[in-house]
Structures are given as structure tokens and as C-alpha cells.
C-alpha positions as CSV (number, residue, x, y, z in Angstrom):
1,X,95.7,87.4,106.3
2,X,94.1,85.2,103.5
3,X,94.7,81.9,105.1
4,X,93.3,79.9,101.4
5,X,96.8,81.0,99.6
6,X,98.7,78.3,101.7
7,X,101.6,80.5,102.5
8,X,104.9,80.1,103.5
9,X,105.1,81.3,107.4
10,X,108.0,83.6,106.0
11,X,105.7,85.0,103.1
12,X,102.9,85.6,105.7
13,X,105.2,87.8,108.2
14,X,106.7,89.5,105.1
15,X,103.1,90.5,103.5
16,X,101.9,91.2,107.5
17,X,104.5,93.6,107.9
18,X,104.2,95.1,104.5
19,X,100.6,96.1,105.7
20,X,101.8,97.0,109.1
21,X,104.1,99.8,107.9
22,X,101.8,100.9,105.3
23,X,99.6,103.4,107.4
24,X,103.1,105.0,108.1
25,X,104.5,104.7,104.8
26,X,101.4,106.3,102.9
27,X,101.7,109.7,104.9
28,X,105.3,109.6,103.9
29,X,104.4,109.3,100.4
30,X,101.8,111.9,100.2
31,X,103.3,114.8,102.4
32,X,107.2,114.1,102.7
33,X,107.6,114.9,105.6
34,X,105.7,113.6,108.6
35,X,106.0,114.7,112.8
36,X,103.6,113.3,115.4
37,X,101.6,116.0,115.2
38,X,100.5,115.4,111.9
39,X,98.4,112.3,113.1
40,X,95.3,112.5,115.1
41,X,95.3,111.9,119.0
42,X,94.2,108.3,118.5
43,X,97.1,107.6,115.9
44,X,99.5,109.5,118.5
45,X,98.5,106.9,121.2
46,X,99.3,104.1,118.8
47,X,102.7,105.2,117.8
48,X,103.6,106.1,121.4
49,X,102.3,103.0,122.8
50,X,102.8,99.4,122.2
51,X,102.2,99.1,118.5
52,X,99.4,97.0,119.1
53,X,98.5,94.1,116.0
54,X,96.2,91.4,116.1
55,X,96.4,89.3,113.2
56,X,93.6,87.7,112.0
57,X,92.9,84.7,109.2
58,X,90.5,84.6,106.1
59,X,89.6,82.2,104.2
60,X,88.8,83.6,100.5
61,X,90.2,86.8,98.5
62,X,86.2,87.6,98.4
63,X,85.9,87.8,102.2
64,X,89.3,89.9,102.6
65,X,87.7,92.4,100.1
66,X,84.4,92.3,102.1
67,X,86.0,93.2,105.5
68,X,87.8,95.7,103.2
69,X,84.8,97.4,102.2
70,X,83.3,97.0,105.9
71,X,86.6,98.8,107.0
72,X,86.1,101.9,104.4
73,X,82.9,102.1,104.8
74,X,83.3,102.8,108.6
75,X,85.9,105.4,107.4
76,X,88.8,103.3,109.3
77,X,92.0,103.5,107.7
78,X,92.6,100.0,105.8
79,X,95.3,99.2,103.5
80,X,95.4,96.2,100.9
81,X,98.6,94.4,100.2
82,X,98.8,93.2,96.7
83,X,101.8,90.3,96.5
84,X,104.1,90.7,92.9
85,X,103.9,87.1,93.0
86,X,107.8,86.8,92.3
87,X,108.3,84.4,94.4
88,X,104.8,83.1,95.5
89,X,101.3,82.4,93.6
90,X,103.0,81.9,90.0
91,X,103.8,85.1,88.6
92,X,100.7,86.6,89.6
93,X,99.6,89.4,91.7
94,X,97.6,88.7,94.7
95,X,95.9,90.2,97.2
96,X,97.5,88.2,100.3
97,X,95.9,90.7,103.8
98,X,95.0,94.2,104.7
99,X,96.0,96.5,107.6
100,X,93.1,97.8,109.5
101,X,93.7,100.9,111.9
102,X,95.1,102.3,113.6
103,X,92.0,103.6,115.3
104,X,90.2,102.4,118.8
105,X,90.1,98.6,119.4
106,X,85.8,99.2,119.6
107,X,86.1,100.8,115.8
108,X,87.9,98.0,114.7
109,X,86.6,95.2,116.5
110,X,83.3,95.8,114.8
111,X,84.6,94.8,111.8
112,X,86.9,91.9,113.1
113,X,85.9,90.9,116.1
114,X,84.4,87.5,114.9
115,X,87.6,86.4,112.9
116,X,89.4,83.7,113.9
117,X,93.0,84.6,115.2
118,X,96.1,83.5,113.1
């Protein structure tokens, strides 16, 4: 979550749970149907387990799209949130956080593990 953009504590859980739901939501989009089976045994452990989120803080939009890249290029499933800015950040879009995962903690650690927590 980009910490710089000052955001409301609402605005942060909304954008947070935007990128939470979007690993589901994508596979809904692209096949339109979806059954546990269609995820691999790692994402089946996920779903059928706690859920498991750790969020995380940034401090720029240029180190967001850094860990971004880290994330792809370690072919982990990452999704970018890109805010309207309706109600925040005048009207403009902006990238407020990312999703990272699900995959195991070591994969993703890798690429997080020295990020402060929220």
C-alpha cells in the first residue's frame, strides 16, 4: 500500500480489498466460470485456509512499480490497483497498492520481506 498518497484509513481498506479480491475476480473474468479445481494446489490451500494477508507500506508510486516488476518477474501472481480518483487524488487515476500471491510465504517473502508492515 503506497503510504506517500496520505490516505484516508477508509480509502486504504477499500483499495486493500479491491487488490485482495482481484486474484479471484480475474479468473472470473477470463473463464466465467471458476471451481477449486481450476486453481493450482498452492492457490487451493489459500482458499481453503485462512485467507492469509500481510499488508505492507511504500513510500513512492516508483517503488510500488519496482516490487511490481520484482513480483512478475518471479512469475508470482501480482495485481495493480489503479484508484479512479473520484473521491481521492483530484480527479486523477492513481496507482494506490498491489496484491501479491497467492503463492508460498518463501516466494513472496523474497520480494517483501524487508517492507515495513502497515
Amino acid at each position: 500500500m503506497r503510504h506517500d498518497l496520505k490516505m484516508r484509513r477508509g480509502k486504504q481498506i477499500a483499495q486493500g480489498a479491491h487488490a485482495s479480491l482481484s486474484f479471484l475476480s480475474r479468473r472470473l473474468q477470463e473463464q466465467n466460470t471458476i471451481s477449486l479445481n481450476d486453481f493450482s494446489e498452492v492457490e487451493q490451500l489459500w482458499l481453503n485456509g485462512a485467507f492469509a494477508k500481510v499488508c505492507c507500506r511504500i513510500e513512492s508510486e516508483a517503488a510500488l512499480m519496482a516490487i511490481y516488476d520484482q513480483a512478475r518477474a518471479a512469475d508470482l501472481e501480482v495485481h495493480l490497483i489503479t484508484d479512479s480518483g473520484k473521491t481521492e487524488f483530484h480527479g486523477q487515476p492513481t496507482r494506490t497498492c498491489l496484491a501479491i500471491g497467492p503463492d508460498d510465504a518463501h516466494r513472496i517473502d523474497a520480494i517483501t520481506g524487508s517492507l515495513q508492515l502497515l
